[in-house]
N, C-alpha and C positions, 0 to 999 in steps of 0.2 A: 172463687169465693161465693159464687151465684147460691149455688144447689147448698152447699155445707154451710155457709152463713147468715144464707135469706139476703146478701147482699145486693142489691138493685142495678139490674146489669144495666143502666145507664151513666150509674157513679163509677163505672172501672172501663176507663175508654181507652183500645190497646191503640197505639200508633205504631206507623212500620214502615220504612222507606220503601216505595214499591206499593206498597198497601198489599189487602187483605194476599194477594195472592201470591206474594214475596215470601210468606209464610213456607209454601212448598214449590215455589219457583222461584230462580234466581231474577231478580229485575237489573241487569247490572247499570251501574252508573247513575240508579238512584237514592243510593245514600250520600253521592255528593252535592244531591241539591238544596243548595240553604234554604232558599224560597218556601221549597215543599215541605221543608219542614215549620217553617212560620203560617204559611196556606194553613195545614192538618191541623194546628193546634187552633187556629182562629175556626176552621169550621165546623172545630167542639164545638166552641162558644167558650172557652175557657174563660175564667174567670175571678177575680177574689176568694172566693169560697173554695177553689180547687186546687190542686196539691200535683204539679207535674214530677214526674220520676221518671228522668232523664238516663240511656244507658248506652255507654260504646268501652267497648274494650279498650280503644288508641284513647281514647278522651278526645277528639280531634275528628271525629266524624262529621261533615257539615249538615248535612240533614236533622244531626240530633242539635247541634251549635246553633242552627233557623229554631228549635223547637223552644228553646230555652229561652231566647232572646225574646219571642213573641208572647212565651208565656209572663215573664216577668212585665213585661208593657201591659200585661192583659192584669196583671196584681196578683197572678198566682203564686204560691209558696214552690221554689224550686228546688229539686231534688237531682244532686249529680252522680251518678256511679262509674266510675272508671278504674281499670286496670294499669294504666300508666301514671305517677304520679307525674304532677307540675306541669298539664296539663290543660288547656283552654276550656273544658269541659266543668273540670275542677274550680276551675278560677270564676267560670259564670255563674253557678250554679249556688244558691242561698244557702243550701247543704251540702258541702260537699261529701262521697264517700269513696274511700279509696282503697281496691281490694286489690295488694299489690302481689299479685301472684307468680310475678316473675316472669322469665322466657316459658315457652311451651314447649312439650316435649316434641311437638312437630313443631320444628318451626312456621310462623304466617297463621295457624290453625288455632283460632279463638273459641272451639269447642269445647277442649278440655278443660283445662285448669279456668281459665276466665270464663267461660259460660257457667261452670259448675259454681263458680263465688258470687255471680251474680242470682242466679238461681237463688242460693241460699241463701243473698242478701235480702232479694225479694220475696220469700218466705217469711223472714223471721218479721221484716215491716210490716208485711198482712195481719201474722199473726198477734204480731202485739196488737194492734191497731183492734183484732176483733177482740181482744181480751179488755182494751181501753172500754170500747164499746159495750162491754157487760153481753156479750154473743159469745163466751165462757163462762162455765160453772166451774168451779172448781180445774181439773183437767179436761173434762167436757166438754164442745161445742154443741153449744145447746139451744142454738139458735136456727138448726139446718129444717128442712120441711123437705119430707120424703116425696120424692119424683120419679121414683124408679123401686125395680123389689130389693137391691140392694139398698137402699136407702132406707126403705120401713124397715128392714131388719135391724140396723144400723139406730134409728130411731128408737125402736124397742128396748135393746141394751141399755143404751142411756138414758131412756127411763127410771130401768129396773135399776141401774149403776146407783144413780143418785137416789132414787128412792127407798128401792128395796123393797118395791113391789112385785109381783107374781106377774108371768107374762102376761096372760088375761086381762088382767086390772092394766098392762103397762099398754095393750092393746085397747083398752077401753076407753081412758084417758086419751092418748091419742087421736082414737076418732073424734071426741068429742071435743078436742082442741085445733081439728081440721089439719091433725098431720102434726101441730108445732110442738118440738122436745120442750121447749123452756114451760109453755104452760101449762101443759100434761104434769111437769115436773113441781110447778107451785101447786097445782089443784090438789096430786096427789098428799104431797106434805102438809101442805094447809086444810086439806078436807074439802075443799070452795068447787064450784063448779069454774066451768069454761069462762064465762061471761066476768066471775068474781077474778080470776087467778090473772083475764087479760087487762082489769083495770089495774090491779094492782102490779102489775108491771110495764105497764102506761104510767103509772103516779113516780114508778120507782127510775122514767129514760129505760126502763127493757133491760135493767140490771134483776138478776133474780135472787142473786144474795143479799142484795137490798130488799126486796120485794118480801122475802122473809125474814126476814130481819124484824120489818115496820110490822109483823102480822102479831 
């Protein structure tokens, strides 16, 4: 969500039993400890303001059961996702979500079928979440800031998408918006410059169909 929705990679804190390096090594025997999971979430700093989303295939994994438990003491909103119903997971969790996909074609192997529903559960909750956010125009995410040459490319189109501007001009706007599609995208429609098109979408919470709307 960093690169494509300007999202603040301190707001999207990943947890992981084993930590970072469980990622591509097996840590075994660390998803069963509670502890570590109550430990990880306290040395977020979780808090009120924050929104844990909780995920085990069994619903029944202790490391993620420590994670819930600490968070909800701490006042955060909690988020369960689990593959099994009726579930411990299910039951802690302030939301529960349950994506019952059945045995696996291997058995024991939570790759397939359960990885792939969590996956796309966790997808569609970003995605709403950036379209709440007004970090969508239209089908557009219009909120990304190019960091790489696929990304100005990427940046470009979406300019021109929404606007229906010439590349040049969708080029121009850009730099003068220091990369950002949403402002590029008010300046060019409103006529405004850089400095005009970021208040007005300051005034508007960084929604842009607001932002032209009020123009």
């Amino acid at each position: 969500m960093t690169p494509t929705f300007s999202w603040p990679p301190a707001r999207a804190v990943p947890l992981i039993a084993g930590g970072e390096v469980a990622i591509r090594h097996a840590v075994e025997g660390a998803e069963d400890d509670h502890a570590a999971g109550q430990t990880d979430v306290m040395a977020a700093q979780t808090g009120p303001q924050d929104v844990l989303i909780a995920i085990a295939a069994s619903g029944t994994t202790p490391y993620v059961l420590g994670a819930v438990q600490a968070a909800r003491r701490a006042g955060a909103l909690t988020i369960g996702i689990a593959n099994n119903p009726g579930t411990p997971l299910l039951d802690m969790a302030e939301c529960p979500v349950l994506l019952d996909t059945g045995p696996e074609v291997i058995s024991g192997s939570t790759r397939l079928k359960a990885g792939t529903a969590q996956k796309i559960a966790l997808n569609t909750i970003s995605s709403a979440l950036m379209v709440r956010l007004g970090k969508v125009y239209g089908n557009l995410m219009v909120d990304m800031r190019a960091s790489n040459d696929k990304l100005h490319g990427r940046a470009v189109r979406l300019v021109r998408h929404a606007t229906g501007a010439e590349e040049e001009g969708a080029r121009v706007a850009l730099a003068q918006a220091d990369g950002h599609v949403k402002t590029a995208i008010v300046m060019l429609l409103l006529g405004v410059d850089a400095t005009h098109a970021a208040s007005r979408l300051n005034d508007a919470d960084g929604h842009a169909r607001v932002a032209l709307q009020r123009a």
